[in-house]
Structure formats: C-alpha cells, structure tokens
N, CA, C and O atoms as a CHARMM CRD file, in Angstrom:
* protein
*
  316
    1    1 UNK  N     11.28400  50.84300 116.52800 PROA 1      0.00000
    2    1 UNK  CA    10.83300  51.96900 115.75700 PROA 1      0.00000
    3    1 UNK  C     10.36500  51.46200 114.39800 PROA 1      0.00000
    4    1 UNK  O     11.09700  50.64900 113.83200 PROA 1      0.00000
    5    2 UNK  N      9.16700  51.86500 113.77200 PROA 2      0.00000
    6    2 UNK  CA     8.53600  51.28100 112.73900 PROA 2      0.00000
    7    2 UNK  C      9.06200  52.26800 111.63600 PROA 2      0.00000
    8    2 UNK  O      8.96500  53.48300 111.81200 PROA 2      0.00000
    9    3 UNK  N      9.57000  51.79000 110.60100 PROA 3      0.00000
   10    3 UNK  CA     9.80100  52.33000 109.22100 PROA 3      0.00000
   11    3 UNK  C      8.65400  52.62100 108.32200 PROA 3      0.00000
   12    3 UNK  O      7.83300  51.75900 108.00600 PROA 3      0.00000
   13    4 UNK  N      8.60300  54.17300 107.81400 PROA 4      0.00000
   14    4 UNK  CA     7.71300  53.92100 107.67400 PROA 4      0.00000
   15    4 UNK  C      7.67200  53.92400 106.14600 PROA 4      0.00000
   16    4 UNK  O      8.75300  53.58800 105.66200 PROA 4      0.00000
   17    5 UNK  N      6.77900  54.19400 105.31100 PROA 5      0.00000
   18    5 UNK  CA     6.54200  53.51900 103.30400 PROA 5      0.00000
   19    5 UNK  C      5.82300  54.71100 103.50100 PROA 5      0.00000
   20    5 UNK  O      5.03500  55.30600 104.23700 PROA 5      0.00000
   21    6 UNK  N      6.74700  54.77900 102.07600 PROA 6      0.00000
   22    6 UNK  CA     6.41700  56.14500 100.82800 PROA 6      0.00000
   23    6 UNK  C      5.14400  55.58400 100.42800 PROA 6      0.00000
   24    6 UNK  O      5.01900  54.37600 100.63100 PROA 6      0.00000
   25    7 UNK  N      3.90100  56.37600  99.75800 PROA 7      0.00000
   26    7 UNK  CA     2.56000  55.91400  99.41300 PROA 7      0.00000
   27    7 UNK  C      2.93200  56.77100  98.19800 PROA 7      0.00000
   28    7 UNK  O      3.54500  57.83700  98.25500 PROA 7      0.00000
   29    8 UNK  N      2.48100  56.16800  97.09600 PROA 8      0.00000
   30    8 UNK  CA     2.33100  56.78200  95.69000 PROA 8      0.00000
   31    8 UNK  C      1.52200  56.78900  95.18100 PROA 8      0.00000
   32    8 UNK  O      0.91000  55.72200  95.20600 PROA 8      0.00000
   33    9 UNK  N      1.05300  57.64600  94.55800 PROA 9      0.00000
   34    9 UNK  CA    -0.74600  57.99800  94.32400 PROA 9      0.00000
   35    9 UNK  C     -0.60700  57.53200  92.45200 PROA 9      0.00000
   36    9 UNK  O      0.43200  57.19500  91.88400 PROA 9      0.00000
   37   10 UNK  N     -1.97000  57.65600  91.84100 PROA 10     0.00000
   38   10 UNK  CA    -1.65200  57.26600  90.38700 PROA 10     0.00000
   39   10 UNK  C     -2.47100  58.71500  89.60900 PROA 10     0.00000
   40   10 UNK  O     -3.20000  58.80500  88.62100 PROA 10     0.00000
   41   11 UNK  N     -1.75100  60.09400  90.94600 PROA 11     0.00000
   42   11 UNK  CA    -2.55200  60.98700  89.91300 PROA 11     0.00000
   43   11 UNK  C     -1.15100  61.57900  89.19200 PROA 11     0.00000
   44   11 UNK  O     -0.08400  61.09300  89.56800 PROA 11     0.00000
   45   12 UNK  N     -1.14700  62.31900  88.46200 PROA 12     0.00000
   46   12 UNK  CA    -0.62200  63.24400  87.94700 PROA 12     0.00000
   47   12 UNK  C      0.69300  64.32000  88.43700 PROA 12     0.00000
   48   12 UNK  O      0.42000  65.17600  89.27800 PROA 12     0.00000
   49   13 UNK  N      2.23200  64.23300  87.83800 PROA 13     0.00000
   50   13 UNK  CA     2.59000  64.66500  89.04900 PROA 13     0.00000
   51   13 UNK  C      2.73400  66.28200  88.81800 PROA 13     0.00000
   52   13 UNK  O      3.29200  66.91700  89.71300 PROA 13     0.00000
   53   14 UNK  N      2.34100  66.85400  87.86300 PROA 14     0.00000
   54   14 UNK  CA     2.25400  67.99400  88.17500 PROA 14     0.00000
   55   14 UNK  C      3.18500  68.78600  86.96100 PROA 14     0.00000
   56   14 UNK  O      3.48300  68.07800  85.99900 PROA 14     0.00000
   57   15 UNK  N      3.66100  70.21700  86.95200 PROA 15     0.00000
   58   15 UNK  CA     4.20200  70.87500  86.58700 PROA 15     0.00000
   59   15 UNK  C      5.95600  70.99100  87.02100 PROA 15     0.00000
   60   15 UNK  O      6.41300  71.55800  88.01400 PROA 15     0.00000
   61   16 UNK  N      6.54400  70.43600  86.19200 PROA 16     0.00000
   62   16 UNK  CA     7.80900  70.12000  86.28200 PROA 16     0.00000
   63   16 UNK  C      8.86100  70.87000  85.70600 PROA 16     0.00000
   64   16 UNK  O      8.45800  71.39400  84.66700 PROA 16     0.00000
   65   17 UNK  N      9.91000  71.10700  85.92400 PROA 17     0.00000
   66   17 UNK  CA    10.63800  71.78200  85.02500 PROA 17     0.00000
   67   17 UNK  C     12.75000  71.18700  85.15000 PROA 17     0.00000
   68   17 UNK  O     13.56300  70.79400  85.98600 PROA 17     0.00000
   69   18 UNK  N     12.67100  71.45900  83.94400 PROA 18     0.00000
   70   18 UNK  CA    14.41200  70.32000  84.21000 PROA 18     0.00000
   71   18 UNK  C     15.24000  71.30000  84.14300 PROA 18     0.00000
   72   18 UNK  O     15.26900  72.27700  83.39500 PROA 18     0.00000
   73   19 UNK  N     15.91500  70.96700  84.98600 PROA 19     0.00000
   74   19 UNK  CA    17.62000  71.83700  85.41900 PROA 19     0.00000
   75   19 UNK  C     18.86700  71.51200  84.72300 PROA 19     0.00000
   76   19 UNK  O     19.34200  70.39000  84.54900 PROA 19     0.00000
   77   20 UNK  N     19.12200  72.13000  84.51800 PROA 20     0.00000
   78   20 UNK  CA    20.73000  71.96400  83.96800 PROA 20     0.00000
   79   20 UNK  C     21.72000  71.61300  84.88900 PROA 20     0.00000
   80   20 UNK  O     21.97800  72.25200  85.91000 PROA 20     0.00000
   81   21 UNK  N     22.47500  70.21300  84.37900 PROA 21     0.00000
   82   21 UNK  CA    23.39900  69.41800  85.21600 PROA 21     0.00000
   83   21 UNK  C     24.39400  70.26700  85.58900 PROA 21     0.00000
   84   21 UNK  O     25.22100  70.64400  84.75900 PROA 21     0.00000
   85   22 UNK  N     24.43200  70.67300  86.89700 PROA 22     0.00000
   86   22 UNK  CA    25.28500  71.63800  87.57900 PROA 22     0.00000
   87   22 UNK  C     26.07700  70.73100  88.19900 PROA 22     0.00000
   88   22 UNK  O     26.92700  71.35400  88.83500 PROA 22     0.00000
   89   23 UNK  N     26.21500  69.50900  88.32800 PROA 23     0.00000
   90   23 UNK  CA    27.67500  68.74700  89.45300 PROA 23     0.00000
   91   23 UNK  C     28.81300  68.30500  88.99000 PROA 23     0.00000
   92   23 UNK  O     28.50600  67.93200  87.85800 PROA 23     0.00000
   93   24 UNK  N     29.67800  68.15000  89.09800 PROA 24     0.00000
   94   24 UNK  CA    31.05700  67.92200  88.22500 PROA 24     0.00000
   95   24 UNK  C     31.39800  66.61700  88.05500 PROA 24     0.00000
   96   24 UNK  O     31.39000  65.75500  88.93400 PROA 24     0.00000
   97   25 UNK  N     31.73300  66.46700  86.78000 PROA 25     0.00000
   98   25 UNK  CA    31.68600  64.54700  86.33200 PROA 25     0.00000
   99   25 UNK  C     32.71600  64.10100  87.71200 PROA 25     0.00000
  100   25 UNK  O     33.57700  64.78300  88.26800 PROA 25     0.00000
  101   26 UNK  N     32.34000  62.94100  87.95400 PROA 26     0.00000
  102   26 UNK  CA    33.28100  61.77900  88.62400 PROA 26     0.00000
  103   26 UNK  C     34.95600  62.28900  88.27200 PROA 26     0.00000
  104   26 UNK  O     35.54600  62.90000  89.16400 PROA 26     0.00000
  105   27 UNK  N     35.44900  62.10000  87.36600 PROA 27     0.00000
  106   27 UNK  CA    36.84700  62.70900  86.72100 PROA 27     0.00000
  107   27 UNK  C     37.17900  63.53600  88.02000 PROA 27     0.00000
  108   27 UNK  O     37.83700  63.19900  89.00400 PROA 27     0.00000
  109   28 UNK  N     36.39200  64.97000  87.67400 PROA 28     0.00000
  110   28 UNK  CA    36.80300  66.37600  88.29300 PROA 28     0.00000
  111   28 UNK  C     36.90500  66.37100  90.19000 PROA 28     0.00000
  112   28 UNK  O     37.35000  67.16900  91.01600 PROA 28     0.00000
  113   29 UNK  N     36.21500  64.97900  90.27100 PROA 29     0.00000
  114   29 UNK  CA    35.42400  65.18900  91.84200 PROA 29     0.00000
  115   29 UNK  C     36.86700  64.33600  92.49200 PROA 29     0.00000
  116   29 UNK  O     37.09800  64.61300  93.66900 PROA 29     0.00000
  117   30 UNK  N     37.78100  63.39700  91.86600 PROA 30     0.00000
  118   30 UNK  CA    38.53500  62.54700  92.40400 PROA 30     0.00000
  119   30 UNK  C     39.78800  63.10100  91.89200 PROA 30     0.00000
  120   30 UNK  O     40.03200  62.53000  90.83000 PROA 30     0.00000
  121   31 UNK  N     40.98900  64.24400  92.27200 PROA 31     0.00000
  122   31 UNK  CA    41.55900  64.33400  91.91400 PROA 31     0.00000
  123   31 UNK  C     43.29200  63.31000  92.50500 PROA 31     0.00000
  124   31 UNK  O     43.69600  63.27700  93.66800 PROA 31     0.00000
  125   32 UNK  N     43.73100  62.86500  91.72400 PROA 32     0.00000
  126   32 UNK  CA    44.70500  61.67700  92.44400 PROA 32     0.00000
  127   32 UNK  C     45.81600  63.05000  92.35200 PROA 32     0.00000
  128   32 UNK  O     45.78200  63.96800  91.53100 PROA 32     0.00000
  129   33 UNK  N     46.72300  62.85500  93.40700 PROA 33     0.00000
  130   33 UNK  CA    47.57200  63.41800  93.33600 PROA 33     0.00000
  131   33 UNK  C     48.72800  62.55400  93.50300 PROA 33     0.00000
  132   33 UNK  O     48.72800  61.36000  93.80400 PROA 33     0.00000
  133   34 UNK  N     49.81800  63.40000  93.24200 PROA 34     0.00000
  134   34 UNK  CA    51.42800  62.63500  93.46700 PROA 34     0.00000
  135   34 UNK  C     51.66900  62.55400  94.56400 PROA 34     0.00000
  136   34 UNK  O     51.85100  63.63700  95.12100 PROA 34     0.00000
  137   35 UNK  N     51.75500  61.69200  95.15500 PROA 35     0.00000
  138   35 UNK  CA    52.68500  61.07800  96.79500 PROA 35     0.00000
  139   35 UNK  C     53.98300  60.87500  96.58300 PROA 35     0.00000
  140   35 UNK  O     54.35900  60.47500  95.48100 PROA 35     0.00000
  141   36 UNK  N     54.71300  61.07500  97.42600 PROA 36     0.00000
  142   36 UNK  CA    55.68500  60.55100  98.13500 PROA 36     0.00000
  143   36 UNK  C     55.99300  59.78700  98.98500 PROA 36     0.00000
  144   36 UNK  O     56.27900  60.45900  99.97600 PROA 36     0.00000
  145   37 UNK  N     56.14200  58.41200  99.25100 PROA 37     0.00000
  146   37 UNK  CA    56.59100  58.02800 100.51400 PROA 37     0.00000
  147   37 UNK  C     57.64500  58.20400 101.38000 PROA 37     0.00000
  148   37 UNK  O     58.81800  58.08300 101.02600 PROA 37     0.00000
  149   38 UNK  N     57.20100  58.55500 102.78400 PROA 38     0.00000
  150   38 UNK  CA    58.33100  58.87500 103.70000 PROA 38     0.00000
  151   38 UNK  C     58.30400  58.58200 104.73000 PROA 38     0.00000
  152   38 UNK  O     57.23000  58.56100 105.33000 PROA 38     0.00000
  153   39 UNK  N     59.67800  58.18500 105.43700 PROA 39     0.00000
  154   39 UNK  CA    59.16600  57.55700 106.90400 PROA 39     0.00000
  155   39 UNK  C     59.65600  58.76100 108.07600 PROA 39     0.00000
  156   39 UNK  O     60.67100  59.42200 108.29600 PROA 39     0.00000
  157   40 UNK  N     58.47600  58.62900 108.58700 PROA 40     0.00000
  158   40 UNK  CA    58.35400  59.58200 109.53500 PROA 40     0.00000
  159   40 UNK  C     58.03600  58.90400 110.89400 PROA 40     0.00000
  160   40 UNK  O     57.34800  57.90900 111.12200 PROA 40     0.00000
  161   41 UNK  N     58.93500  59.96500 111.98900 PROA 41     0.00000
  162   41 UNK  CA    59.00400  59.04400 113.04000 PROA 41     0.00000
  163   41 UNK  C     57.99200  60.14000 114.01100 PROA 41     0.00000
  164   41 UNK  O     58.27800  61.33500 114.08900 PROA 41     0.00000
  165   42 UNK  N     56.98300  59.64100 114.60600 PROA 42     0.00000
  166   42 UNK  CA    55.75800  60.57500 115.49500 PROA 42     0.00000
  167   42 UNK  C     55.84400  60.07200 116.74200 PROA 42     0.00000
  168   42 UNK  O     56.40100  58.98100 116.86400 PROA 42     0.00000
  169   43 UNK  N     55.44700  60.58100 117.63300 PROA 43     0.00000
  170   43 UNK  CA    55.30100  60.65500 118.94500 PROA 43     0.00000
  171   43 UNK  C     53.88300  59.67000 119.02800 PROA 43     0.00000
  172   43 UNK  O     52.94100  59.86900 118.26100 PROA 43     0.00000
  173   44 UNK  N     53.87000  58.60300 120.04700 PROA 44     0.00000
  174   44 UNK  CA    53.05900  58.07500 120.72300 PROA 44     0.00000
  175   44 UNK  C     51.99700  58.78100 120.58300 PROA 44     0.00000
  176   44 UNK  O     51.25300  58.57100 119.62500 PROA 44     0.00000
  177   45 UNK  N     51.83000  59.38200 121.15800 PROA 45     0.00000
  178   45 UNK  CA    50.83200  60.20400 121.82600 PROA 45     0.00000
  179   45 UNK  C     49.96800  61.28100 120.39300 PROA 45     0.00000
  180   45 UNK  O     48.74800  61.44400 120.37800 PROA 45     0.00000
  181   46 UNK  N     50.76500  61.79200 119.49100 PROA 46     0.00000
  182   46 UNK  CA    50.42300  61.75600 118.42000 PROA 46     0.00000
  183   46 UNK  C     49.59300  61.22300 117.38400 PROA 46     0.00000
  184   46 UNK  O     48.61700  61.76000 116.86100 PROA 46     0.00000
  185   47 UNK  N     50.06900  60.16500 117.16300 PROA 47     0.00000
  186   47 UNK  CA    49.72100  58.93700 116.27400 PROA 47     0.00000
  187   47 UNK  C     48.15400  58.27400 117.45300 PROA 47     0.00000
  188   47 UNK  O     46.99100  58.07200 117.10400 PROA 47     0.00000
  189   48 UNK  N     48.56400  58.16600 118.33800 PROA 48     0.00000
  190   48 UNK  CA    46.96300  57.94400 118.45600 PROA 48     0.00000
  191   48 UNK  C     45.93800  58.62100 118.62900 PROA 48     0.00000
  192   48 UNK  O     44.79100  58.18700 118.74100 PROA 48     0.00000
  193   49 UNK  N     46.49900  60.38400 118.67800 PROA 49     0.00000
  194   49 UNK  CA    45.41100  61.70400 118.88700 PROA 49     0.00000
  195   49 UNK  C     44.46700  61.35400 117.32700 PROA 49     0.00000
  196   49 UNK  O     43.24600  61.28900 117.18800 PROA 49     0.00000
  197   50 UNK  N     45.75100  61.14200 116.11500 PROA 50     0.00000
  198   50 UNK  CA    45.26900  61.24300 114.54900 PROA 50     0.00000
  199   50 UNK  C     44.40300  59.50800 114.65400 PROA 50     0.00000
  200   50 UNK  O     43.83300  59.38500 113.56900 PROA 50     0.00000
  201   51 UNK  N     44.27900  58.92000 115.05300 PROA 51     0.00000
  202   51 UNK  CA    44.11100  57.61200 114.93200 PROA 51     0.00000
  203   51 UNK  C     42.76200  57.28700 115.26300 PROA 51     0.00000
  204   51 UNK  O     41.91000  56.60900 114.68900 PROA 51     0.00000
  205   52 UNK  N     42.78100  58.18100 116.73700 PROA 52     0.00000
  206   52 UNK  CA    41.07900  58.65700 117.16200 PROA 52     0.00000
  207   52 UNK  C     40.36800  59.51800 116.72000 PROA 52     0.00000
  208   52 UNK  O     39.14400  59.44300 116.82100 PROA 52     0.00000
  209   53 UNK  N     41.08900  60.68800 116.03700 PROA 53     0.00000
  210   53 UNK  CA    40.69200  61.60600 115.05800 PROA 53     0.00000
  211   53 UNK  C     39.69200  60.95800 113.79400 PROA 53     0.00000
  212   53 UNK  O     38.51200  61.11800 113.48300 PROA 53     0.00000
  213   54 UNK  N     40.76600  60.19000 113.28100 PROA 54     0.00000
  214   54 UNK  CA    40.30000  59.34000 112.07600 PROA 54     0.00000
  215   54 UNK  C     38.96900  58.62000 111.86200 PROA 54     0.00000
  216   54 UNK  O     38.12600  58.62600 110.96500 PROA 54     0.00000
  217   55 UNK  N     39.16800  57.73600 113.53000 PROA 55     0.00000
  218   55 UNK  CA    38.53500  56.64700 113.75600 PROA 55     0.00000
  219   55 UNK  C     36.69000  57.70300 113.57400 PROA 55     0.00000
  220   55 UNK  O     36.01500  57.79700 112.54900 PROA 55     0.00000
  221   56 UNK  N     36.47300  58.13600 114.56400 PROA 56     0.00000
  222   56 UNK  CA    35.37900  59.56300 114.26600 PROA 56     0.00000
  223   56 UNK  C     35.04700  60.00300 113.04600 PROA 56     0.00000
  224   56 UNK  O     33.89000  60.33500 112.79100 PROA 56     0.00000
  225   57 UNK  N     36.11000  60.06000 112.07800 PROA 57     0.00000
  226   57 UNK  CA    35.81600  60.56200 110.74100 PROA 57     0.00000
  227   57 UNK  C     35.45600  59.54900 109.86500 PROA 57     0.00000
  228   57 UNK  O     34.67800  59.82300 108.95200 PROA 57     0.00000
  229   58 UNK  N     35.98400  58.19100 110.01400 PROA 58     0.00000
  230   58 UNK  CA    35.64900  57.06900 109.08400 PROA 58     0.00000
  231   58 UNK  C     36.59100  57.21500 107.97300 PROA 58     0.00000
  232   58 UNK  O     36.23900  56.95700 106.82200 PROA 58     0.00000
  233   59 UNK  N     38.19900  57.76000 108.36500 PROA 59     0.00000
  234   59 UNK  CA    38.91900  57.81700 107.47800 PROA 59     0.00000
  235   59 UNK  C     40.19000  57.47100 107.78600 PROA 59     0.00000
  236   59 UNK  O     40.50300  57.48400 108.97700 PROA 59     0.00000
  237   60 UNK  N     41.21600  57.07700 106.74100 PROA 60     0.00000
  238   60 UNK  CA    42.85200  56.50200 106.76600 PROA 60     0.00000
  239   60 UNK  C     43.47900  57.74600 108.09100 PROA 60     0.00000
  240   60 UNK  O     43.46900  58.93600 107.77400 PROA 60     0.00000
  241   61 UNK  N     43.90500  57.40700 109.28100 PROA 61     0.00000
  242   61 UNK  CA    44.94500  58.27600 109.75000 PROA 61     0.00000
  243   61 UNK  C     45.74700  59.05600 109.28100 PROA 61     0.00000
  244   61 UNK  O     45.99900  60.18200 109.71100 PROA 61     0.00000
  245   62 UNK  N     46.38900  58.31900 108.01300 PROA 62     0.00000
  246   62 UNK  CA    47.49600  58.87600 107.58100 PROA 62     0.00000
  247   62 UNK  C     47.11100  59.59800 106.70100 PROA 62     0.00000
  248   62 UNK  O     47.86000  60.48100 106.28200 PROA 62     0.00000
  249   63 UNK  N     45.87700  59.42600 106.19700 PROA 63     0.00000
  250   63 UNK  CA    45.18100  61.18400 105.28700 PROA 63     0.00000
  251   63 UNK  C     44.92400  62.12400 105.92500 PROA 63     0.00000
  252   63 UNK  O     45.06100  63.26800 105.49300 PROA 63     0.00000
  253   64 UNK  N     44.41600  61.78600 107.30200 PROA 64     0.00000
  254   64 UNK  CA    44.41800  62.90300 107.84700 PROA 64     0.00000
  255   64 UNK  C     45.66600  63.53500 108.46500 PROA 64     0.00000
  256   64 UNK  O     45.40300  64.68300 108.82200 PROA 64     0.00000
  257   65 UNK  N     47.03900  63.15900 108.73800 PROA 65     0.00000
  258   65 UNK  CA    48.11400  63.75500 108.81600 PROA 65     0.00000
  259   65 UNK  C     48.46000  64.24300 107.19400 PROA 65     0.00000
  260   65 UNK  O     48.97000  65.32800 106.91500 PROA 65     0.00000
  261   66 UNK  N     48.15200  63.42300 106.41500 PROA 66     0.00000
  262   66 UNK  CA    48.59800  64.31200 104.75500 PROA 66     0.00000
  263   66 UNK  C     48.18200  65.94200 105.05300 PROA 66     0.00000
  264   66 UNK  O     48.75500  67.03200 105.02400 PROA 66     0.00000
  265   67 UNK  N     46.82100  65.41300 105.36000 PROA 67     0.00000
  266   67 UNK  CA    46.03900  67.06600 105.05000 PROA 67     0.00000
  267   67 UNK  C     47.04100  68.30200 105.85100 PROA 67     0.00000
  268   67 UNK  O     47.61300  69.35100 105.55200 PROA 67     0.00000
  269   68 UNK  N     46.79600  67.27200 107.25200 PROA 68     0.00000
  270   68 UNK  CA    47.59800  68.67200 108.00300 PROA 68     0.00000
  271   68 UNK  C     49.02000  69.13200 107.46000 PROA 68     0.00000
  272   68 UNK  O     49.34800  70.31400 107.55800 PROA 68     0.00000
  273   69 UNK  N     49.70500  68.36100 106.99300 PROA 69     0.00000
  274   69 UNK  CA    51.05100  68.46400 106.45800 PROA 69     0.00000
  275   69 UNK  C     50.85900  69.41900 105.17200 PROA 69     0.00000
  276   69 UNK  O     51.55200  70.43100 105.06000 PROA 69     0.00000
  277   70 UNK  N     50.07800  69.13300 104.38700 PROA 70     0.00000
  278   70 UNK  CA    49.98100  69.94400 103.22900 PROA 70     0.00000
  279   70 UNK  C     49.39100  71.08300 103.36900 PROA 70     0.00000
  280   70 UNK  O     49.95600  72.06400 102.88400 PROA 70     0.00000
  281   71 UNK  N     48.14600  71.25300 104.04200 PROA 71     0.00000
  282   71 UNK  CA    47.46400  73.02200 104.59900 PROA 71     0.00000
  283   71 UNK  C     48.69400  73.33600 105.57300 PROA 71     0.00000
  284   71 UNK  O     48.22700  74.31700 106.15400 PROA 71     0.00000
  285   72 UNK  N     50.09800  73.12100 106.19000 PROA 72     0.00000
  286   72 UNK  CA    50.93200  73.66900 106.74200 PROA 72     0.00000
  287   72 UNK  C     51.52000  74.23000 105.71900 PROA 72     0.00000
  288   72 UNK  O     51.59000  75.45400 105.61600 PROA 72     0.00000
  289   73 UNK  N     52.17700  73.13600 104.55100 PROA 73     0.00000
  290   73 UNK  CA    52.98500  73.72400 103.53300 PROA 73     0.00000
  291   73 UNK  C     52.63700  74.73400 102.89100 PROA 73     0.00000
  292   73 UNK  O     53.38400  75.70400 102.75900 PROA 73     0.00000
  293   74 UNK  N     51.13400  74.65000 102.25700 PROA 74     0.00000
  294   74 UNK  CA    50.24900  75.85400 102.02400 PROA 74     0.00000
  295   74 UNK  C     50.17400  77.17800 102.37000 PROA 74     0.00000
  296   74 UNK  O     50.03800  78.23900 101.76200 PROA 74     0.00000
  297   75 UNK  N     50.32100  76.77100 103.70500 PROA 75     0.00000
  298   75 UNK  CA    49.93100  78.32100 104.49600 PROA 75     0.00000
  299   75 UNK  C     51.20700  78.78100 104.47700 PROA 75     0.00000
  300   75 UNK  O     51.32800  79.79900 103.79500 PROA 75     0.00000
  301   76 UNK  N     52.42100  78.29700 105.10400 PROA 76     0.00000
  302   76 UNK  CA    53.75800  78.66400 104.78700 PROA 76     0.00000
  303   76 UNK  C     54.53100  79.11900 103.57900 PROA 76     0.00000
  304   76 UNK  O     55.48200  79.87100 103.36300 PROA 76     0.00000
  305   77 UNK  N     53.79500  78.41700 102.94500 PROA 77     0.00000
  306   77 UNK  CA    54.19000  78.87700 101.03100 PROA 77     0.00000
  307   77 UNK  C     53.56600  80.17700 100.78900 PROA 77     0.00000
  308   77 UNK  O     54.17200  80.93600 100.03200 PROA 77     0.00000
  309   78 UNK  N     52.21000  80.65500 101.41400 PROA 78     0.00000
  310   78 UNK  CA    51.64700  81.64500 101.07500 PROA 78     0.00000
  311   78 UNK  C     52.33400  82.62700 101.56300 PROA 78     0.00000
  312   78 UNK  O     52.00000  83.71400 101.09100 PROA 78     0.00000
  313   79 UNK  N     53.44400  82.67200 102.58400 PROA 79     0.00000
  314   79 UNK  CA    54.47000  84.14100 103.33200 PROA 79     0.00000
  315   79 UNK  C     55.70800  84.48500 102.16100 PROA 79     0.00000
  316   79 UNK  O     56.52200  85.38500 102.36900 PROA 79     0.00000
C-alpha cells in the first residue's frame, strides 16, 4: 500500500480565526492517586479473563482490576 504526501501549495491560507485553549494542562489530566498495597488471592481463571482483558486494551491487568474494585466501592458507597 503506497503512502501517500501532503502537497502544500505557496498560496495564501486564508481566513483564520484563533480559539481559546479549551484542554486541561497536563497537571489536571494525570491525577496520581493514593494506593494501597494488598495481597489478594484470585482465581485462575480470573486473573487470566483480566490479563486478556488488558492484553486488548494495551494496559497493566492490575489497573484494570483497580478500576473494577473502585467503580464497585463507588457504586456501593452511593446506597
């Protein structure tokens, strides 16, 4: 499959107008939170459902069990 190239002309680019920076600094976008470490004992069968989960997402396993653990606590906290 051939890639193909942007062509740029040397006219004029026109009528422009600038926007106001609407995205949230780096800071706001990475919030670190407090962990805990804990050992937790999972089922086989588990640990590799989240593992293949992960693997698909291009992310740590064990963030994706954080998440579920914490939207549980969440939702439970909300009753």
């Amino acid at each position: 499959m051939k890639k193909s190239t942007v062509k740029y002309s040397k006219g004029e680019i026109g009528r422009v107008r600038i926007v106001e920076d609407f995205l949230p600094s780096p800071e706001q976008l990475v919030l670190r939170e407090d962990n805990v470490k804990v050992t937790l004992s999972l089922s086989q069968r588990s640990v590799d459902f989240f593992k293949r989960a992960a693997a698909k997402q291009k992310v740590p396993y064990q963030r994706m069990i954080r998440a579920l653990v914490d939207a549980y606590a969440e939702k439970q906290g909300a009753k």
